[in-house]
C-alpha positions as a printed NumPy array, in Angstrom:
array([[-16.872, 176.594,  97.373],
       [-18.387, 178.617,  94.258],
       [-17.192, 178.19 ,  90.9  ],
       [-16.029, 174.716,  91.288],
       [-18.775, 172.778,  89.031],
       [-17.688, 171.388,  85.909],
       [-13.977, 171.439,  87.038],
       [-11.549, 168.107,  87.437],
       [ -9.17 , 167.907,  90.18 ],
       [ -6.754, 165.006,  90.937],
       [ -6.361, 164.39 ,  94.934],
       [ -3.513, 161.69 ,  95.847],
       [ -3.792, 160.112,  99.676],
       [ -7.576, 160.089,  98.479],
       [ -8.735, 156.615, 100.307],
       [ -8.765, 158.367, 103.764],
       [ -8.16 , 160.985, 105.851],
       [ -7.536, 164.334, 104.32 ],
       [ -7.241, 163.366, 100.827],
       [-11.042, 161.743, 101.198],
       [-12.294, 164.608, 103.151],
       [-11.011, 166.756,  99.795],
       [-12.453, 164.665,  97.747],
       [-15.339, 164.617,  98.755],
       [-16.188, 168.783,  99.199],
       [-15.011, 168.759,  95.741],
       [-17.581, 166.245,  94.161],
       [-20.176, 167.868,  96.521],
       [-19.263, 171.391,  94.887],
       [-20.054, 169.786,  91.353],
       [-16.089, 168.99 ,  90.618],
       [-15.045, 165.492,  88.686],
       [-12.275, 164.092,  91.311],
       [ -9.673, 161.655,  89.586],
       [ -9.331, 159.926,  93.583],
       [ -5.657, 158.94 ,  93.342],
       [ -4.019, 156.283,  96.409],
       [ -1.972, 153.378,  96.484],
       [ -4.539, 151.327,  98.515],
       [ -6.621, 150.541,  95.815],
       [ -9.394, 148.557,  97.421],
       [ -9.638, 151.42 ,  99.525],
       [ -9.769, 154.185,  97.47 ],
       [-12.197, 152.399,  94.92 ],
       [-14.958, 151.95 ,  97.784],
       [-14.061, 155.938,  98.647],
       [-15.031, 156.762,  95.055],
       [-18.113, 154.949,  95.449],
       [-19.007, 156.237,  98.901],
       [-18.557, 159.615,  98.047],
       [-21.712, 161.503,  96.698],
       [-22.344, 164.77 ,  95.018],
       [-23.229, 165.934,  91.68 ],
       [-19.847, 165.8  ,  90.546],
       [-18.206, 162.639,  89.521],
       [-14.968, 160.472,  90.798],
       [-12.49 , 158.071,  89.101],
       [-10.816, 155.99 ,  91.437],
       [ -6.994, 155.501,  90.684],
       [ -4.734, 152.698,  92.122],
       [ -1.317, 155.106,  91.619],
       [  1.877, 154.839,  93.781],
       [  3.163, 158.588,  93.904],
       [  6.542, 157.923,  94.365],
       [  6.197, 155.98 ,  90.774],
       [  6.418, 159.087,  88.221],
       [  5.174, 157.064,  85.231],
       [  2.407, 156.018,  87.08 ],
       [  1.607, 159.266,  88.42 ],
       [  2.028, 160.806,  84.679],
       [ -0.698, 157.801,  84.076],
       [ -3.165, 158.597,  86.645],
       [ -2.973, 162.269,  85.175],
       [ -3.343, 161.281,  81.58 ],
       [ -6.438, 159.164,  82.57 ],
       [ -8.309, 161.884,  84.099],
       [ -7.499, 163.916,  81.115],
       [ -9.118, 160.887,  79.008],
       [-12.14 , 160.69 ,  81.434],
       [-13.203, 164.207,  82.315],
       [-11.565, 165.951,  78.89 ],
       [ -9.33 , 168.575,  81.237],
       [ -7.401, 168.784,  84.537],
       [ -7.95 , 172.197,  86.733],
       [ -6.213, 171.839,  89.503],
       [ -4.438, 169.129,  92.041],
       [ -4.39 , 168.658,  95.439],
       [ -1.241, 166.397,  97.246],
       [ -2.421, 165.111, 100.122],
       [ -0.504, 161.366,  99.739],
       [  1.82 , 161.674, 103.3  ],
       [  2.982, 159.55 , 105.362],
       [  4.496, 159.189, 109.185],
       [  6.716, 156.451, 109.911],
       [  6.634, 155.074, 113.52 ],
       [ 10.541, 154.46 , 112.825],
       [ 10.73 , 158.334, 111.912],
       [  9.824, 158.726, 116.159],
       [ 13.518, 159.594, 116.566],
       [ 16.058, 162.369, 117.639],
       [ 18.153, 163.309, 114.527],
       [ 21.837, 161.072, 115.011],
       [ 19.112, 158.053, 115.658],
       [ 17.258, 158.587, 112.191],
       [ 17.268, 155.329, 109.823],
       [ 17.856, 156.543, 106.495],
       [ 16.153, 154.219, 104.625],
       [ 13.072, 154.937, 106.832],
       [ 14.028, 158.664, 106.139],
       [ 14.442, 157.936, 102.389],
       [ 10.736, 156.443, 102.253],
       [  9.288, 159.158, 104.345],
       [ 10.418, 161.878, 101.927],
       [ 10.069, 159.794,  98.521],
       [  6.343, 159.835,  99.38 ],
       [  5.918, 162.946, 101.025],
       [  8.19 , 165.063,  99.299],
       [  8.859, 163.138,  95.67 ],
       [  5.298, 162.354,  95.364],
       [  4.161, 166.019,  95.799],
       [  7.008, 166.899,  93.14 ],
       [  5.229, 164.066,  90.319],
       [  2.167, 165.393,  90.881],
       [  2.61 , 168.832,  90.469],
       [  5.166, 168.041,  87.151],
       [  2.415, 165.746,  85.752],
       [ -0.451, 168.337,  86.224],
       [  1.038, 171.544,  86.037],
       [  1.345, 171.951,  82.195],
       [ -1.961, 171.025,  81.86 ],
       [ -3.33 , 173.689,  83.768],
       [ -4.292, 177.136,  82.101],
       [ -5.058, 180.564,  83.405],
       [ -7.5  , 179.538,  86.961],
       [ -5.716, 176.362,  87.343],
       [ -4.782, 175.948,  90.996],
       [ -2.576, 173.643,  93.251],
       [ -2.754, 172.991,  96.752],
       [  0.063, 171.165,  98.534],
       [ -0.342, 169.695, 101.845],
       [  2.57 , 169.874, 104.054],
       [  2.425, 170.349, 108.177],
       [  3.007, 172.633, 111.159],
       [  5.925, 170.678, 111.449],
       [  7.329, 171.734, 108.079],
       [  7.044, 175.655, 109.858],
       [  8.306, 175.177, 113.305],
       [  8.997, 171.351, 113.807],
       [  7.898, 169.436, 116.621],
       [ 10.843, 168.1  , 118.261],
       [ 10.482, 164.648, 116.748],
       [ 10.331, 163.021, 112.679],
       [ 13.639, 163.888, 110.792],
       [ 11.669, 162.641, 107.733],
       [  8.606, 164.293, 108.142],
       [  9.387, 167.536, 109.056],
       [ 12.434, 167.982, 106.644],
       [  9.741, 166.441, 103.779],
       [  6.658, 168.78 , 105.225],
       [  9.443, 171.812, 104.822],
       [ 10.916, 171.099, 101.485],
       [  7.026, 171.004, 100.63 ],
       [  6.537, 174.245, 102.137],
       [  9.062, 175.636,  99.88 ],
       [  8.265, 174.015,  96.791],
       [  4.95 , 175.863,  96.837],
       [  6.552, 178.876,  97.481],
       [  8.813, 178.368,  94.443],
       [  5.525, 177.142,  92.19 ],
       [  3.356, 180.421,  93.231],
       [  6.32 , 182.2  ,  91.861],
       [  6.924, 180.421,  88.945],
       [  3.307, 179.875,  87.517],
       [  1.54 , 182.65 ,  89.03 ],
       [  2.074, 185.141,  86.334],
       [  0.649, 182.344,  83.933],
       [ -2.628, 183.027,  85.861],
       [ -1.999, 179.5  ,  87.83 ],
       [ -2.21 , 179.473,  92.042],
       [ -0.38 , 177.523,  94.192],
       [ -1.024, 177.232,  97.871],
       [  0.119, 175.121, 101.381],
       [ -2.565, 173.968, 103.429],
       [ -0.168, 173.34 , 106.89 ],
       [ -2.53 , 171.269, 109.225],
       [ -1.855, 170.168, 112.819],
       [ -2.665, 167.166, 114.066],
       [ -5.819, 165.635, 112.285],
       [ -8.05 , 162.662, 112.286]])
């Protein structure tokens, strides 16, 4: 993880899980992490847990709320003086989403992908023109959003759509110097 001292990154999902474990290998690289979650108890006592000669900012920020998302963003601007790059780990996996496809509730569907999916998309519209030539974006969808598992409507039409939208960003901002790229995890603790 060269080259990554100095920089600011915003993670959302950053109280646990992936989004912490981020988090943290940035700061320990030298990077200033703006820790972004909607737990904010949670990700305040990650921001202090987390060591490394870069610095965090803990963020209580709702991702399926655009203005607060556009907030978060503008504060880590205000803190660290620049934004270089994002990750989007902020996911979730309904219990209710366990279902075969003519079962699916919709509103449980409709939360599933307005975090999953609509989060990812405020994000990357809040940080992505801020970033400059080297600025870089990593989504974080699922090996369900490439081959599906059989179960989750939600999740793995949300972990898809995210696959695509980072196809569609690489292609849009890559000749402006700017990388985007899908991390597509299995299962993880």
């Amino acid at each position: 993880m060269d080259g990554l001292e100095g920089r600011t990154y915003v993670v959302t999902g950053a109280a646990s899980g992936i989004g912490r474990g981020t988090a943290a290998r940035l700061m320990a690289a030298g990077s200033n992490v703006a820790l972004l979650d909607r737990d904010t108890e949670r990700v305040a006592a990650a921001a202090r847990e987390l060591a490394g000669p870069g610095e965090s900012l803990a963020l209580g920020c709702d991702v399926t709320d655009l203005a607060a998302v556009d907030a978060a963003v503008d504060a880590t601007v205000e803190r660290f003086g620049a934004v270089h790059g994002a990750v989007t780990s902020a996911g979730i996996f309904h219990p209710a989403d366990m279902v075969d496809l003519d079962a699916v509730d919709l509103d449980v569907f409709d939360e599933v992908l307005a975090v999953n999916l609509r989060g990812t998309v405020h994000l990357l519209k809040a940080v992505l023109p801020r970033l400059g030539p080297g600025g870089a974006v990593v989504t974080i969808a699922s090996t369900a959003g490439l081959r599906g598992h059989g179960f989750g409507p939600g999740y793995t039409a949300s972990k898809g759509a995210v696959v695509a939208l980072t196809r569609l960003v690489a292609v849009q901002y890559g000749p402006r110097g700017i990388r985007a790229n899908c991390v597509c995890p299995g299962a993880t603790a």
